[in-house]
py3Dmol code that shows the C-alpha trace and the ligand (Angstrom):
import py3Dmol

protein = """\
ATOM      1  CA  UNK A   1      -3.284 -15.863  -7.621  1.00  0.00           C
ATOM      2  CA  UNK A   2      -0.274 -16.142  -4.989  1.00  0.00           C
ATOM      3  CA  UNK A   3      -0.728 -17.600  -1.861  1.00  0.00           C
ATOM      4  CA  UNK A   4       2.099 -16.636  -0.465  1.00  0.00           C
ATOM      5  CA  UNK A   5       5.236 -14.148  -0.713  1.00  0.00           C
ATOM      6  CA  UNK A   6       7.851 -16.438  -1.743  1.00  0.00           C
ATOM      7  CA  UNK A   7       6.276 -16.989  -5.064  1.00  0.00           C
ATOM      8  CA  UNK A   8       7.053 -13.513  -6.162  1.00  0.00           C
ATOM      9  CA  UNK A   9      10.325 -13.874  -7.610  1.00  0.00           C
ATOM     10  CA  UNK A  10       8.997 -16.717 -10.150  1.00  0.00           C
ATOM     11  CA  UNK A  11       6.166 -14.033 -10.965  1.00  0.00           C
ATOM     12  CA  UNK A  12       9.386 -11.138 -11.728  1.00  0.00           C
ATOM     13  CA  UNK A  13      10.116 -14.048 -14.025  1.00  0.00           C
ATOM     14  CA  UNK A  14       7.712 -14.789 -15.567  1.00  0.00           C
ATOM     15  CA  UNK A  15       6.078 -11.397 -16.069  1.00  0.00           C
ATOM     16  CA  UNK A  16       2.668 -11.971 -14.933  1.00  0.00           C
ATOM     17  CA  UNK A  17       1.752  -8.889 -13.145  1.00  0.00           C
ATOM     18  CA  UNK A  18       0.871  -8.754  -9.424  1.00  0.00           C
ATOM     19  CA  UNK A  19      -2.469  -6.926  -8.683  1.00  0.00           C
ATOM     20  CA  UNK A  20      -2.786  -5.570  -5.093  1.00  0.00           C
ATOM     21  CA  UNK A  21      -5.676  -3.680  -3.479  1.00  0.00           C
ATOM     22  CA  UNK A  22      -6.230  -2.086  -0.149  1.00  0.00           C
ATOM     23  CA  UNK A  23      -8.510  -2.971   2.172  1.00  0.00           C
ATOM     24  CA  UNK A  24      -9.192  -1.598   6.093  1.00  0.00           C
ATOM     25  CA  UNK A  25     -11.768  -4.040   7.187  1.00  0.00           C
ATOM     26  CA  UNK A  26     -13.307  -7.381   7.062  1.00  0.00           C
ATOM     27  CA  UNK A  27     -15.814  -7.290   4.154  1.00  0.00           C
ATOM     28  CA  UNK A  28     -13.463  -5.638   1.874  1.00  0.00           C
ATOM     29  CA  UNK A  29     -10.813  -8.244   2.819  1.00  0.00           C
ATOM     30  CA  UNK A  30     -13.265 -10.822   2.206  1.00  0.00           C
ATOM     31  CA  UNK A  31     -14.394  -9.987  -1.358  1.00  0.00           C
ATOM     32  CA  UNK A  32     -11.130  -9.321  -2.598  1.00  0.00           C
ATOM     33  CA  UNK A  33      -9.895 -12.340  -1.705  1.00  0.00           C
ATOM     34  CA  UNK A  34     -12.632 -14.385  -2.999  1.00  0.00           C
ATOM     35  CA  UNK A  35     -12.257 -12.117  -6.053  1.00  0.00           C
ATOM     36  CA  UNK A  36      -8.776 -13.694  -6.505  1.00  0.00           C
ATOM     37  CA  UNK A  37      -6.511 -10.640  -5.452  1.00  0.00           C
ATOM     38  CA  UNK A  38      -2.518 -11.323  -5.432  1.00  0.00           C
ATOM     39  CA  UNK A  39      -2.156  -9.528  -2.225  1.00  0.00           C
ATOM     40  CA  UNK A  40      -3.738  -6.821   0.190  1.00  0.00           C
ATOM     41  CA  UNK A  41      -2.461  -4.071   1.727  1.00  0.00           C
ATOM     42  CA  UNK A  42      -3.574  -2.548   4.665  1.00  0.00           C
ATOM     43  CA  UNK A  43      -2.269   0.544   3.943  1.00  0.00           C
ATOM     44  CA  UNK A  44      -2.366   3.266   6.142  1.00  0.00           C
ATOM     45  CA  UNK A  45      -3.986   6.000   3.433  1.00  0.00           C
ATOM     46  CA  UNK A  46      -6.790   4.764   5.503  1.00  0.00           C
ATOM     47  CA  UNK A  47      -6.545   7.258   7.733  1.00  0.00           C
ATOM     48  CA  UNK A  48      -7.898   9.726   5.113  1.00  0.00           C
ATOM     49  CA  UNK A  49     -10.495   7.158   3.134  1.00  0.00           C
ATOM     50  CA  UNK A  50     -11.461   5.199   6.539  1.00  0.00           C
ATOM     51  CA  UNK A  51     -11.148   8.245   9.101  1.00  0.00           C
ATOM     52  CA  UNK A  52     -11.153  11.153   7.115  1.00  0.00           C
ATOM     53  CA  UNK A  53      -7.861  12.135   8.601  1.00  0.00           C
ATOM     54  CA  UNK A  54      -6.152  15.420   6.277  1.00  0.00           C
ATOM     55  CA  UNK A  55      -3.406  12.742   5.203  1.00  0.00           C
ATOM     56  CA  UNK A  56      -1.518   9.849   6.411  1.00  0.00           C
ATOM     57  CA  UNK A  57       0.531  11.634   9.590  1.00  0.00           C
ATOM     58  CA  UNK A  58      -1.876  11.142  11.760  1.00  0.00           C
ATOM     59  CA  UNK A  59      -2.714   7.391  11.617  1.00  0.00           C
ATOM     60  CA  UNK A  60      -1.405   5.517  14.814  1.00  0.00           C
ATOM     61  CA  UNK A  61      -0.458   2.072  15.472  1.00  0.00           C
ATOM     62  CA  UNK A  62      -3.986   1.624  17.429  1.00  0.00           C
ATOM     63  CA  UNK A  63      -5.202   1.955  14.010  1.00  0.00           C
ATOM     64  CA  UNK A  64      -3.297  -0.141  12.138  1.00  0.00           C
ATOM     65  CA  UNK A  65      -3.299  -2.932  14.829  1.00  0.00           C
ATOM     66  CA  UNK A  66      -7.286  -2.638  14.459  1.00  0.00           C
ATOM     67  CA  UNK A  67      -7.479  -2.708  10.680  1.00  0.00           C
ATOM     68  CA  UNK A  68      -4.635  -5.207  10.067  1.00  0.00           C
ATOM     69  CA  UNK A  69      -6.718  -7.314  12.527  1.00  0.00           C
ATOM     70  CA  UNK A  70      -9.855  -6.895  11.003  1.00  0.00           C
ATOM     71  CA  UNK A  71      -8.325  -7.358   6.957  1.00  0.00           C
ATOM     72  CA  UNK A  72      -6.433 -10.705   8.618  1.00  0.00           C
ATOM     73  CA  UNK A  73     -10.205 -12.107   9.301  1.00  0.00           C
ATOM     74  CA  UNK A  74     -11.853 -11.610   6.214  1.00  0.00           C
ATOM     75  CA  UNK A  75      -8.745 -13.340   4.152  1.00  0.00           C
ATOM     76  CA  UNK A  76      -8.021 -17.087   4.053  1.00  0.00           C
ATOM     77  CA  UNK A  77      -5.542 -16.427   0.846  1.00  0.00           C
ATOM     78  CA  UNK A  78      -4.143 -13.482  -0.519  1.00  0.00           C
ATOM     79  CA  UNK A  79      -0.457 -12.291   1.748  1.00  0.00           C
ATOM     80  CA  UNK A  80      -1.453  -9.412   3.244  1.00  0.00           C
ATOM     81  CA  UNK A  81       0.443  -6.743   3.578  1.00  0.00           C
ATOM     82  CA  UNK A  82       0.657  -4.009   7.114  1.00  0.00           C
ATOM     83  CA  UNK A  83       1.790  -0.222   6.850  1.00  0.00           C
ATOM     84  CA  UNK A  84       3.787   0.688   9.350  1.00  0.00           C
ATOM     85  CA  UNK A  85       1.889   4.236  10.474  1.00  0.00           C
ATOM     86  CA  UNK A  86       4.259   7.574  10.639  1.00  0.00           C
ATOM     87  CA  UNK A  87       6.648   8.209  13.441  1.00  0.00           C
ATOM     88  CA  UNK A  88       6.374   4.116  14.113  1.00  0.00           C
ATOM     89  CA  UNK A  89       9.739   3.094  13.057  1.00  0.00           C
ATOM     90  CA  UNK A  90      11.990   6.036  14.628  1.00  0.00           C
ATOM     91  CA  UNK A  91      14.868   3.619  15.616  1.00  0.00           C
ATOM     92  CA  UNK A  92      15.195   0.169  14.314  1.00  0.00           C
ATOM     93  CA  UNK A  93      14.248  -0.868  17.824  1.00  0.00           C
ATOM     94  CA  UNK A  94      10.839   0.392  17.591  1.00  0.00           C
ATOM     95  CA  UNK A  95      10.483  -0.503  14.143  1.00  0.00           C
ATOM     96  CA  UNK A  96      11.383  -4.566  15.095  1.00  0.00           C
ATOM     97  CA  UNK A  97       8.613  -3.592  18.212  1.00  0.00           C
ATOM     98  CA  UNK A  98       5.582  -2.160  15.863  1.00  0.00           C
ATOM     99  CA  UNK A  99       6.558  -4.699  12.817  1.00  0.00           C
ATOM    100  CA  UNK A 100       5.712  -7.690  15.192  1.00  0.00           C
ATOM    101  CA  UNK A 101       2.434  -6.450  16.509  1.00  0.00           C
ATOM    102  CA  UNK A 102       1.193  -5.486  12.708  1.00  0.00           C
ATOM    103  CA  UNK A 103       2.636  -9.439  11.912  1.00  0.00           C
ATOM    104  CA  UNK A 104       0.879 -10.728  15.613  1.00  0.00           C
ATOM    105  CA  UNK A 105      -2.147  -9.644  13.740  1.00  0.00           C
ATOM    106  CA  UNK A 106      -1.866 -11.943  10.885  1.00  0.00           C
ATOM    107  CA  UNK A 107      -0.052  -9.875   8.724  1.00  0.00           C
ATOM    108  CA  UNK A 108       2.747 -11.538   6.248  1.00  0.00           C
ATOM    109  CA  UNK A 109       4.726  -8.509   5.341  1.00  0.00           C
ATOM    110  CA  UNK A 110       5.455  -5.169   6.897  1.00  0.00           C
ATOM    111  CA  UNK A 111       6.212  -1.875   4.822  1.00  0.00           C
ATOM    112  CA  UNK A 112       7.776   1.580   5.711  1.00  0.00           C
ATOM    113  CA  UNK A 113       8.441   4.815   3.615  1.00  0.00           C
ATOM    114  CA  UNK A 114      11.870   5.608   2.785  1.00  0.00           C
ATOM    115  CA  UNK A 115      14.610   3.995   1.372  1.00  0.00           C
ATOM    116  CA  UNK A 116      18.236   4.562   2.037  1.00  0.00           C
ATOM    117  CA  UNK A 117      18.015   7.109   5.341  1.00  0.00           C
ATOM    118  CA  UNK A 118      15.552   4.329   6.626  1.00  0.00           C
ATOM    119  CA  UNK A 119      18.425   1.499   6.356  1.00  0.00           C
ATOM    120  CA  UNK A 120      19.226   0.398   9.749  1.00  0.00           C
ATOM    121  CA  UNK A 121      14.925  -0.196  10.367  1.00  0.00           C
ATOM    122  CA  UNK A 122      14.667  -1.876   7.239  1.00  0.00           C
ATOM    123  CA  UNK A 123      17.592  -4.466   7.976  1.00  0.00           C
ATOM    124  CA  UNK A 124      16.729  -4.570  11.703  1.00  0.00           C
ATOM    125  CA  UNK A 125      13.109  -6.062  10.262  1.00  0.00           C
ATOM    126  CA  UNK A 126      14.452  -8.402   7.985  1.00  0.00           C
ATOM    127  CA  UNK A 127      17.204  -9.766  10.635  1.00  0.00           C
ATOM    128  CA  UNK A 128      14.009 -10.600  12.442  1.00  0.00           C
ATOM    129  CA  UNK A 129      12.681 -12.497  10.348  1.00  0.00           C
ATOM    130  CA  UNK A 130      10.020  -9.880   8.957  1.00  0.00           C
ATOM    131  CA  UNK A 131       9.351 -10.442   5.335  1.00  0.00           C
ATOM    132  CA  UNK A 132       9.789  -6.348   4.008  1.00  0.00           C
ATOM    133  CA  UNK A 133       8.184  -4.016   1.601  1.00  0.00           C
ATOM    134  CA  UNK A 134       9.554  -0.791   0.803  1.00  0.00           C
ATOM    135  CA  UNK A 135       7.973   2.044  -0.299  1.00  0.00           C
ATOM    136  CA  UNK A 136      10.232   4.926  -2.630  1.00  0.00           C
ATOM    137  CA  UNK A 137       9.143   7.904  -4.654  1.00  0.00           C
ATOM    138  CA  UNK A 138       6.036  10.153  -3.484  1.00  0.00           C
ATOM    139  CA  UNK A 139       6.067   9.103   0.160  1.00  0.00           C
ATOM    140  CA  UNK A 140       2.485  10.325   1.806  1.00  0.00           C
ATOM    141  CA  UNK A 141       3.647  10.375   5.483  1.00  0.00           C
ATOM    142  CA  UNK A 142       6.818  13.521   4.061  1.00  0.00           C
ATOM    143  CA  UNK A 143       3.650  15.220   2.888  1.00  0.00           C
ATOM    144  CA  UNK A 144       4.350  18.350   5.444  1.00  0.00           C
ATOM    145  CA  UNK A 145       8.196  17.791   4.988  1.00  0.00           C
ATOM    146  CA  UNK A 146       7.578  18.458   1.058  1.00  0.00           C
ATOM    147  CA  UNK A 147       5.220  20.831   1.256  1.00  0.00           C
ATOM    148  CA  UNK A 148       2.530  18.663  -1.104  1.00  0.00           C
ATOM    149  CA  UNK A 149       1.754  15.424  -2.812  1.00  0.00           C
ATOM    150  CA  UNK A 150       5.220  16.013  -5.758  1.00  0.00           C
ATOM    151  CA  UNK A 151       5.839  13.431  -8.753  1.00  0.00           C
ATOM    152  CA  UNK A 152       9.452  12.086  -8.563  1.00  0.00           C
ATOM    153  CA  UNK A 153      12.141  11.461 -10.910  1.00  0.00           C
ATOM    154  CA  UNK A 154      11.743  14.432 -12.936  1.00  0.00           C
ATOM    155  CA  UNK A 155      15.895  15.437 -12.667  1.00  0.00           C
ATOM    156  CA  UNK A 156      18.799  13.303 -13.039  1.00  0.00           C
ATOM    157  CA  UNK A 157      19.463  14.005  -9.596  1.00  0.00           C
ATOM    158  CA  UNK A 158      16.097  12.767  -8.030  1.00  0.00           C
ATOM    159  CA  UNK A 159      16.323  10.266 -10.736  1.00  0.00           C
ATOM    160  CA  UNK A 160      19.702   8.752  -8.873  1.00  0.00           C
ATOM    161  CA  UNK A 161      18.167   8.907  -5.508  1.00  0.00           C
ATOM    162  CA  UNK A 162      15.317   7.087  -6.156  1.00  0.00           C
ATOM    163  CA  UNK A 163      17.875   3.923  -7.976  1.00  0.00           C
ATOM    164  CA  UNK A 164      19.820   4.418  -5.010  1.00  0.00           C
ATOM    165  CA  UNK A 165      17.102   3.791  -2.697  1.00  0.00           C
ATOM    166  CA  UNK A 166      15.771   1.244  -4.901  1.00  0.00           C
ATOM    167  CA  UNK A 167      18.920  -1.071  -4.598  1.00  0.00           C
ATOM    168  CA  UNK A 168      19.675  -0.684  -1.279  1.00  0.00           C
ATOM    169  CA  UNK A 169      16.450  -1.950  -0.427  1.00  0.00           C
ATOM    170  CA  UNK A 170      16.819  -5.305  -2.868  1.00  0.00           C
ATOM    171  CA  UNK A 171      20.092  -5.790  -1.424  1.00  0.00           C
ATOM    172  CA  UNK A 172      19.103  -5.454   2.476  1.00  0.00           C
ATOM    173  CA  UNK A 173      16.304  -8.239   1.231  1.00  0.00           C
ATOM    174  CA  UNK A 174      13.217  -6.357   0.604  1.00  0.00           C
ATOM    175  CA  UNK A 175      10.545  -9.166  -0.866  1.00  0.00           C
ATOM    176  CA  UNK A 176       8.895  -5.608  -2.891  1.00  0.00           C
ATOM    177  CA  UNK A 177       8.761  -2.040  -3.276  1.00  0.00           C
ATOM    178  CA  UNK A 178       6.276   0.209  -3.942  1.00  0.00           C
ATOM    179  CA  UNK A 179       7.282   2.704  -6.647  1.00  0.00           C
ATOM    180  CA  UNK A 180       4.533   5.721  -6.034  1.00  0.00           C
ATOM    181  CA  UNK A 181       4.059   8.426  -8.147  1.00  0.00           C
ATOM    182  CA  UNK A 182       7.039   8.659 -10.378  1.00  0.00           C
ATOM    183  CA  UNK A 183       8.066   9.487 -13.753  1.00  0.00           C
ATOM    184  CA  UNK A 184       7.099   5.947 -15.744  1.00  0.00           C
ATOM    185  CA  UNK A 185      10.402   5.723 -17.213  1.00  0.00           C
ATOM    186  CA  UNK A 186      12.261   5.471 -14.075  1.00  0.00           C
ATOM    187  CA  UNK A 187       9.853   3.144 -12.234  1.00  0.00           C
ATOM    188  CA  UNK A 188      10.752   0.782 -15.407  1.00  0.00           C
ATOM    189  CA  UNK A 189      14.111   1.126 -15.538  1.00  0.00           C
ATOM    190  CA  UNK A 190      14.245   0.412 -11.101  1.00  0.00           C
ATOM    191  CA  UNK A 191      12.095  -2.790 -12.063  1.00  0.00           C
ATOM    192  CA  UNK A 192      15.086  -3.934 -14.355  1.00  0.00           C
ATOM    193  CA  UNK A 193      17.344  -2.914 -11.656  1.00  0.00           C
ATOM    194  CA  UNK A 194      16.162  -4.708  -8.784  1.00  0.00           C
ATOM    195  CA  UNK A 195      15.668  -8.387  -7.996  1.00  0.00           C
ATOM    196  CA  UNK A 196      12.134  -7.839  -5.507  1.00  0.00           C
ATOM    197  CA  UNK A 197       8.766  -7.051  -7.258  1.00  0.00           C
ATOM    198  CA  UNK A 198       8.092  -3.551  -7.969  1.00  0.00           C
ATOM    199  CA  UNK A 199       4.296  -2.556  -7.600  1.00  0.00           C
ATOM    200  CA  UNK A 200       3.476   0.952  -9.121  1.00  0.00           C
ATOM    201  CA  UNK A 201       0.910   3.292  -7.882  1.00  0.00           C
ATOM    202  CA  UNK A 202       0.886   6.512 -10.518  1.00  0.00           C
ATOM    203  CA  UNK A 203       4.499   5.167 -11.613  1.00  0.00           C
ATOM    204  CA  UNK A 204       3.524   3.858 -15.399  1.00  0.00           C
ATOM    205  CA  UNK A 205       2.728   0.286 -16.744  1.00  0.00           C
ATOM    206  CA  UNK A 206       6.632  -0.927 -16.383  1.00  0.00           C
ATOM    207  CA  UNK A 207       6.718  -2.210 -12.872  1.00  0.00           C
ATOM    208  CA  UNK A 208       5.926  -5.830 -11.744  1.00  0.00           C
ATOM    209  CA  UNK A 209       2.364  -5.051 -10.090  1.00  0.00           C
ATOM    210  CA  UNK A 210       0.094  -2.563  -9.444  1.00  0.00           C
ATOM    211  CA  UNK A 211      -1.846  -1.312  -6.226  1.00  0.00           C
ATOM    212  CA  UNK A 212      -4.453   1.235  -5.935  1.00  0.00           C
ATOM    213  CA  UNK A 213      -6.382   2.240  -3.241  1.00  0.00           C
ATOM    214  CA  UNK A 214      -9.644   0.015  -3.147  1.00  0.00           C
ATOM    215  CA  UNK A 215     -12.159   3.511  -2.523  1.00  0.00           C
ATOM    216  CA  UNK A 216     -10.394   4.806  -5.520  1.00  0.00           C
ATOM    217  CA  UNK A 217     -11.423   1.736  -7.381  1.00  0.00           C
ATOM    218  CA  UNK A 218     -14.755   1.623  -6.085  1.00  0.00           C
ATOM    219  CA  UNK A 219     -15.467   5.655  -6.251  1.00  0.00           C
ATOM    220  CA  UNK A 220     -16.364   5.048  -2.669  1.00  0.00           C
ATOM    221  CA  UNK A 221     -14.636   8.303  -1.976  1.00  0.00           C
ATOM    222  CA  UNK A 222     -16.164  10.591  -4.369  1.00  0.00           C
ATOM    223  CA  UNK A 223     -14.429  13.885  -2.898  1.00  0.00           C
ATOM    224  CA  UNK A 224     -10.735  13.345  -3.958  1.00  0.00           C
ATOM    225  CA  UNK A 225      -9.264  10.689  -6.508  1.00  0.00           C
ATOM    226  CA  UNK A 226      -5.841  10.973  -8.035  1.00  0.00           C
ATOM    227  CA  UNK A 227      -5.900  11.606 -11.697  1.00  0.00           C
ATOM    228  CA  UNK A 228      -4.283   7.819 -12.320  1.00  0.00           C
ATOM    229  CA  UNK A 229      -7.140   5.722 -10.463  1.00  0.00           C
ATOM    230  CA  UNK A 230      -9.438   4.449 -12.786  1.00  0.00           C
ATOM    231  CA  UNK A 231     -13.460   4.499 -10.990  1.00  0.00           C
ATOM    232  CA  UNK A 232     -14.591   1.158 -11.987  1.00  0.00           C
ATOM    233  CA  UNK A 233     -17.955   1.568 -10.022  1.00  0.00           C
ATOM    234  CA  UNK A 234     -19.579   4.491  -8.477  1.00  0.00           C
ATOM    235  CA  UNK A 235     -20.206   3.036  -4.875  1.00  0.00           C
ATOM    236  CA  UNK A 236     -21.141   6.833  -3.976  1.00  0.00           C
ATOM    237  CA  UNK A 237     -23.853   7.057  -6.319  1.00  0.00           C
ATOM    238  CA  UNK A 238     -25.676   3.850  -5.044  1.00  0.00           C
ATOM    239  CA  UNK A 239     -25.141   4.423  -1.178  1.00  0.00           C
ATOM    240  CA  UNK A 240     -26.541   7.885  -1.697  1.00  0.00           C
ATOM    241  CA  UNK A 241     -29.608   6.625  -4.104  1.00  0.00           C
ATOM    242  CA  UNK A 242     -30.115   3.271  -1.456  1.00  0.00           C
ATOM    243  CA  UNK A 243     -30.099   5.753   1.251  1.00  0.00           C
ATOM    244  CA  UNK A 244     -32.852   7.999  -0.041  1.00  0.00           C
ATOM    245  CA  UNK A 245     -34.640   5.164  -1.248  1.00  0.00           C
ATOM    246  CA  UNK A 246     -34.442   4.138   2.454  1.00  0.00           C
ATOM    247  CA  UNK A 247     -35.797   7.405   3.589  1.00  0.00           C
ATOM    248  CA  UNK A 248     -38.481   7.947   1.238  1.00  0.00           C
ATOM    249  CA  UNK A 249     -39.201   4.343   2.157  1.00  0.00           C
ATOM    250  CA  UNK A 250     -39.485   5.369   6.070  1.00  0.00           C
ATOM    251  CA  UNK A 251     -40.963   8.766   5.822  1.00  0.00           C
ATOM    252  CA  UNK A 252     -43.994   7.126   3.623  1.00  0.00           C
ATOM    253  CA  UNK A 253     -44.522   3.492   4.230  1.00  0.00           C
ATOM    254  CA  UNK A 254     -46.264   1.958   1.440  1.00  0.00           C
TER     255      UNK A 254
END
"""
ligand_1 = """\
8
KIV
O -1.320 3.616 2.196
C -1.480 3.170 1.055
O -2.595 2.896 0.600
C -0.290 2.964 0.249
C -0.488 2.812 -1.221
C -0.873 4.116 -1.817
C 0.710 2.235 -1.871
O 0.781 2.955 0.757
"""
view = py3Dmol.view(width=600, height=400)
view.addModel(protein, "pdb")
view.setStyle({"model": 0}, {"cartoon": {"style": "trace"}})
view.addModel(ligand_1, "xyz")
view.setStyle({"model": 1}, {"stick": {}})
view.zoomTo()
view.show()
């Protein structure tokens, strides 16, 4: 279990894998990290899990200052990790600006989406002292840009953006990088590229970690789940049988 961020390099080493989950509030926080969770990400795909936002453009700061709050309560191990929402880190001055008030909540590790047009934020977080985590491949908050949710690394040319991304992050100092939703050969061969921890998300079994969404996990969120995210409980199913056990329970009290 990691404790803390600067143990990640010795777990590159080593090869044990790093698992990471997301969480939005205090009880999920909670039992993942007495479950024994590397680290926690409060990432900001709550907006469409948590709020039941479309996608991840229009999650605010508000909301991540809430949730990051909230996650930072229920934990008393695991790093956790703070999205930095869409249209947050426009200039590297507001990027510096929101980064502190996601780590002001507890947070040990900001991340963005983008990698080598998002440069001057990234470095402008790390010379404050920010621990980083990128975020390269499918990026959720380009959703409108793209026009849908795409796989990437499918032509040589996407395939030498994405390693060019990938190492300009590790060299401005990123700590790790989410690689989501990329052809599994390329997420591997980035991994053997790059010094920080990679941490796949529909991106193969090659990278240094995984993270899934924790209502994915949980089938808490029965109406959409990407074709990668195993259900390993159907948390639908029971709330909907507790609450009409609740109901019957009410209607006609024994
Ligand atoms: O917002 C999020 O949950 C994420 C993961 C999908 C990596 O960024």
């Amino acid at each position: 279990m990691l404790s803390d961020l600067s143990e990640l390099p010795q777990r590159k080493a080593s090869g044990t894998k790093v698992s990471v989950l997301t969480a939005g509030d205090y009880p999920t926080a909670r039992l993942l990290d007495e479950a024994g969770i590397d680290l926690i990400l409060v990432g900001d795909s709550l907006g469409m899990v948590i709020h039941g936002l479309p996608d991840t453009t229009g999650v605010t700061m508000e909301m991540m200052v809430l949730h990051t709050a909230a996650v930072c309560r229920g934990v008393k191990r695991a790093p956790v990790i703070a999205d930095l929402p869409f249209a947050s880190y426009r200039t590297p001055e507001e990027a510096v600006a929101n980064s502190k008030r996601l780590m002001d909540c507890g947070a040990a590790a900001v991340k963005l989406e983008g990698g080598v047009a998002m440069l001057p934020q990234v470095k402008a977080i790390i010379a404050a002292g920010i621990p980083f985590v990128g975020h390269i491949g499918m990026l959720p908050q380009s959703v409108k840009e793209e026009g849908g949710y795409k796989k990437k690394g499918k032509t040589s040319e996407q395939i030498d953006l994405l390693i060019a991304d990938a190492r300009a992050l590790d060299e401005a100092g990123a700590v790790a990088i989410v690689l989501e939703s990329m052809v599994a050969d390329v997420a591997t061969e980035i991994t053997r590229l790059v010094h920080a921890s990679t941490i796949g998300i529909g991106a193969g079994v090659g990278t240094d970690g995984q993270v899934l969404v924790t209502h994915d996990l949980l089938g808490s969120f029965p109406w959409f789940r990407p074709s990668f995210a195993k259900a390993r409980a159907d948390l639908a199913a029971e709330t909907l049988r507790a609450a009409r056990e609740y109901i019957e329970t009410v209607r006609s009290p024994a």
